[in-house]
C-alpha positions in Angstrom: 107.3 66.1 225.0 105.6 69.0 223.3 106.4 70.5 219.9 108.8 73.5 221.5 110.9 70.8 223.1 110.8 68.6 220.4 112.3 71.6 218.0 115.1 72.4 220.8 116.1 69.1 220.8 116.3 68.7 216.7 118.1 72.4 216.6 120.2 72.8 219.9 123.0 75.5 218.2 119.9 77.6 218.3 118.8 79.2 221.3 115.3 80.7 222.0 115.2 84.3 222.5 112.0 86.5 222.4 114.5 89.5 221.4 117.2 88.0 218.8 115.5 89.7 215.9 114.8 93.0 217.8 118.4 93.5 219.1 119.2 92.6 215.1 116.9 95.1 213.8 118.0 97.7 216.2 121.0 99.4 214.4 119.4 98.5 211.2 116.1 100.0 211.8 117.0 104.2 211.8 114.8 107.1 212.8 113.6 107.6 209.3 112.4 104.2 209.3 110.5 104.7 212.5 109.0 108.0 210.9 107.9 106.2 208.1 106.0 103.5 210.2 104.8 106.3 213.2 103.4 108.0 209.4 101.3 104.8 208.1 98.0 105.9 209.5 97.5 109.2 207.3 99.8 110.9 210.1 97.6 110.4 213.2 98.9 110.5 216.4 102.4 110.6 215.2 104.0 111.7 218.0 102.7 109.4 219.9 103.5 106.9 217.6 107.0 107.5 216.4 107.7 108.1 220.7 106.2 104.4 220.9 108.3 102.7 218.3 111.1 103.9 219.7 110.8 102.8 222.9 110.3 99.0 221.0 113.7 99.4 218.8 115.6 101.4 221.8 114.8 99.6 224.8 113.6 95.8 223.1 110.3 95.8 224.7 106.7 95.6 224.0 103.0 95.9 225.6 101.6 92.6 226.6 98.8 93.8 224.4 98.7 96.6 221.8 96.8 99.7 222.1 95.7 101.8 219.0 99.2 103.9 219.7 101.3 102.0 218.2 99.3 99.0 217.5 97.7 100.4 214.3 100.6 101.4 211.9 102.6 98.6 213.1 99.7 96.5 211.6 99.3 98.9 208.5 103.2 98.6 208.4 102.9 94.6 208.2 100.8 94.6 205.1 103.3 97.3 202.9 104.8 95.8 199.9 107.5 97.0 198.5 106.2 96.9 194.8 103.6 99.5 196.7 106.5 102.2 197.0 109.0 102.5 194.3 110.8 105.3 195.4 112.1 103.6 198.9 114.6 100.6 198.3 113.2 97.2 199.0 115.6 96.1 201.8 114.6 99.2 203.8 110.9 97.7 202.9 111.6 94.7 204.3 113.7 96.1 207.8 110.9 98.2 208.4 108.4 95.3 207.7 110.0 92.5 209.7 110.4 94.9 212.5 107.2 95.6 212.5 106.0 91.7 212.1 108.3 90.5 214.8 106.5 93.5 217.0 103.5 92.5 216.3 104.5 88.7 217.3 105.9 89.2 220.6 102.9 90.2 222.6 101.1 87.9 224.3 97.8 89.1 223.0 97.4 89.0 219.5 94.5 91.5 219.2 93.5 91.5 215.2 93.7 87.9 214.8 96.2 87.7 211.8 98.9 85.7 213.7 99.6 83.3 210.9 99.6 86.9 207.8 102.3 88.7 210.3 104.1 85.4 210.8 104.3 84.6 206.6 105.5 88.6 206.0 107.9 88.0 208.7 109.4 84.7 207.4 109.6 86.7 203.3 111.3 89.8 204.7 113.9 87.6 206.8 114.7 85.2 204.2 115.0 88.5 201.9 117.3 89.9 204.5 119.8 87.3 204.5 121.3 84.5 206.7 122.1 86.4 209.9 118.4 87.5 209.7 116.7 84.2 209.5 119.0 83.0 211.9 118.0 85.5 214.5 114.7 85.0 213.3 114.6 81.4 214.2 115.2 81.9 217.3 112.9 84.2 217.7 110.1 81.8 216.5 111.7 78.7 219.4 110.8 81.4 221.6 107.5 82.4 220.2 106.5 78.6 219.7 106.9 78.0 223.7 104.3 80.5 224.4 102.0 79.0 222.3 99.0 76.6 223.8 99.1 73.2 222.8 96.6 72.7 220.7 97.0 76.3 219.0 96.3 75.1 215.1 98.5 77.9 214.1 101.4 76.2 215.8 101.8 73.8 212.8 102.8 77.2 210.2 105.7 78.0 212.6 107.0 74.7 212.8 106.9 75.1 209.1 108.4 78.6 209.2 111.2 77.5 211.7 112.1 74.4 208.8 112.1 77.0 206.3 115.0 79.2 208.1 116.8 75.9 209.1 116.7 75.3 205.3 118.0 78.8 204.7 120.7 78.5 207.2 122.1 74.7 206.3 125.6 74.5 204.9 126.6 72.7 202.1 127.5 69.1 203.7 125.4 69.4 206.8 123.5 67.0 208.8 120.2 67.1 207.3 118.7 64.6 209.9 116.9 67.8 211.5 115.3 68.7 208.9 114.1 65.5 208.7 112.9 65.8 212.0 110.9 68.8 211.9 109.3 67.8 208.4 108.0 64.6 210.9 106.7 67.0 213.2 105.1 68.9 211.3 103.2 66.0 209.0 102.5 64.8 212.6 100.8 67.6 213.6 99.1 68.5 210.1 97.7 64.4 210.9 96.0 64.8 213.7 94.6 68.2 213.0 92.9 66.8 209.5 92.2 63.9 212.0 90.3 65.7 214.5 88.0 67.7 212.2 87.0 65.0 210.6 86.1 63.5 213.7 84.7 66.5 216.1 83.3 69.0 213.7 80.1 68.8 211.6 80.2 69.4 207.6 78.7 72.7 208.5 80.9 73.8 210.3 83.9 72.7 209.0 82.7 74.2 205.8 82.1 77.5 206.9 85.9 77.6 208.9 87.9 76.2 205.2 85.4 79.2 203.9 86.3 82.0 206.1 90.4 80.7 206.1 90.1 81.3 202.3 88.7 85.0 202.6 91.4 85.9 205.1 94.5 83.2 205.1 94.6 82.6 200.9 96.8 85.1 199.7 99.4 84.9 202.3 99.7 81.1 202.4 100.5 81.5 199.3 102.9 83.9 199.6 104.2 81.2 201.6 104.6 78.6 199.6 106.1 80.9 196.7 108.7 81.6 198.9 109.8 78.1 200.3 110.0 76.8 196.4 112.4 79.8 196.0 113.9 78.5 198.7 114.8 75.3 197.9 115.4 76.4 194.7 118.6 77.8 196.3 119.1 75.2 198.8 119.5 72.6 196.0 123.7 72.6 196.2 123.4 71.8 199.7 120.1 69.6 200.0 119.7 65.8 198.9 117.3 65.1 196.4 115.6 62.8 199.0 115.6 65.9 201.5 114.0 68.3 199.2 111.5 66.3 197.8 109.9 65.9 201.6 109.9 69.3 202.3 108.0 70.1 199.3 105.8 67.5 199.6 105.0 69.0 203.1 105.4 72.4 202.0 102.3 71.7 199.5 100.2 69.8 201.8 100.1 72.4 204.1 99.9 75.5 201.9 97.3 73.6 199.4 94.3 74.2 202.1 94.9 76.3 204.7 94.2 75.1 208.1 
């Protein structure tokens, strides 16, 4: 049994959709919005862009693979702060971020190579956005997960991301037993991932991969783990002590060193 059916069993009221989030964005997500992302690249091609986007928020579909059109603001999109532009109100920062994230994560192809930065501005602007957010988020990510190979090493951030909305979206008095679970699964899979670079890769090269993570993972693995201790900063009236302290515990050793 692989980590996706592992996951479905631990969380069965969730099911996995690759369009939950879209089809929450949708009414949220308005033609300014769109202008504002089909704008990102210093206005080129924005009819072509702003045409594209909507066809992704109307209709719920993407490219198996980016082009530039719309590929390219969607991207700059991802990376927008909303410290960067005071004068638009940071939930409209974060709808038009997460729709562009969860864009970005449901092609088949991810072209640029920053899988794991889209997935970690994803996971802030959801958990920003509220519980009926991260829920459809979540199952967003059980889809996402099953498309993943098998030994992907980026499969081990969204088994932490999907704890980190199940966290979000526990009720005071729930089972915690699944949290449990996924925390197992994902110490498991941190384990044999330490375990097989230690045994297959040389000190060179293992070097030079922790060095080039640094350069291009750091900042938003960190943004990462800022956000889970926020997290169960809030979660504390609904988490045991017991509970909490393993899913920091795992939230450090994964965030400490990047892949």
């Amino acid at each position: 049994m692989n980590e996706a059916d592992k996951i479905a069993c631990l969380l069965p009221q969730y099911e996995a959709s690759d369009t939950a989030l879209l089809e929450w964005l949708q009414p949220r997500v308005d033609d300014a919005m769109l202008m504002r992302i089909a704008n990102r690249d210093s206005g080129m091609q924005y009819r072509e862009n702003y045409e594209a986007l909507r066809v992704i928020r109307d209709q719920l579909v993407t490219p198996a693979r980016f082009d530039w059109v719309p590929g390219e603001v969607l991207e700059l999109m991802r990376w927008c702060m909303p410290e960067w532009v005071p004068d638009t109100p940071e939930m409209k920062i974060h709808l038009a971020r997460a729709f562009a994230c969860a864009a970005l994560l449901h092609v088949s192809d991810f072209a640029d190579g920053s899988e794991i930065e889209t997935l970690v501005q994803l996971i802030v602007s959801v958990l920003y956005l509220g519980r009926d957010a991260s829920a459809r988020a979540l199952r967003f990510l059980l889809w996402r997960i099953q498309q993943m190979p098998l030994d992907d090493d980026d499969t081990v951030y969204f088994l932490l991301a999907i704890l980190l909305l199940a966290v979000k979206l526990l009720e005071r008095g729930q089972e915690e037993t699944n949290l449990l679970g996924l925390v197992g699964l994902i110490e498991a899979k941190q384990g044999r991932l330490e375990s097989e670079r230690l045994t297959e890769l040389t000190d060179c090269n293992y070097e030079t991969k922790l060095y080039c993570t640094d350069i291009c993972d750091k900042r938003y693995i960190l943004r990462l783990q800022e956000a889970a201790y926020i997290l169960l900063l809030d979660a504390t009236a609904s988490l045991t002590d017991a509970t909490s302290a393993a899913i920091r515990t795992t939230v450090e050793r994964l965030t400490a060193d990047p892949r």
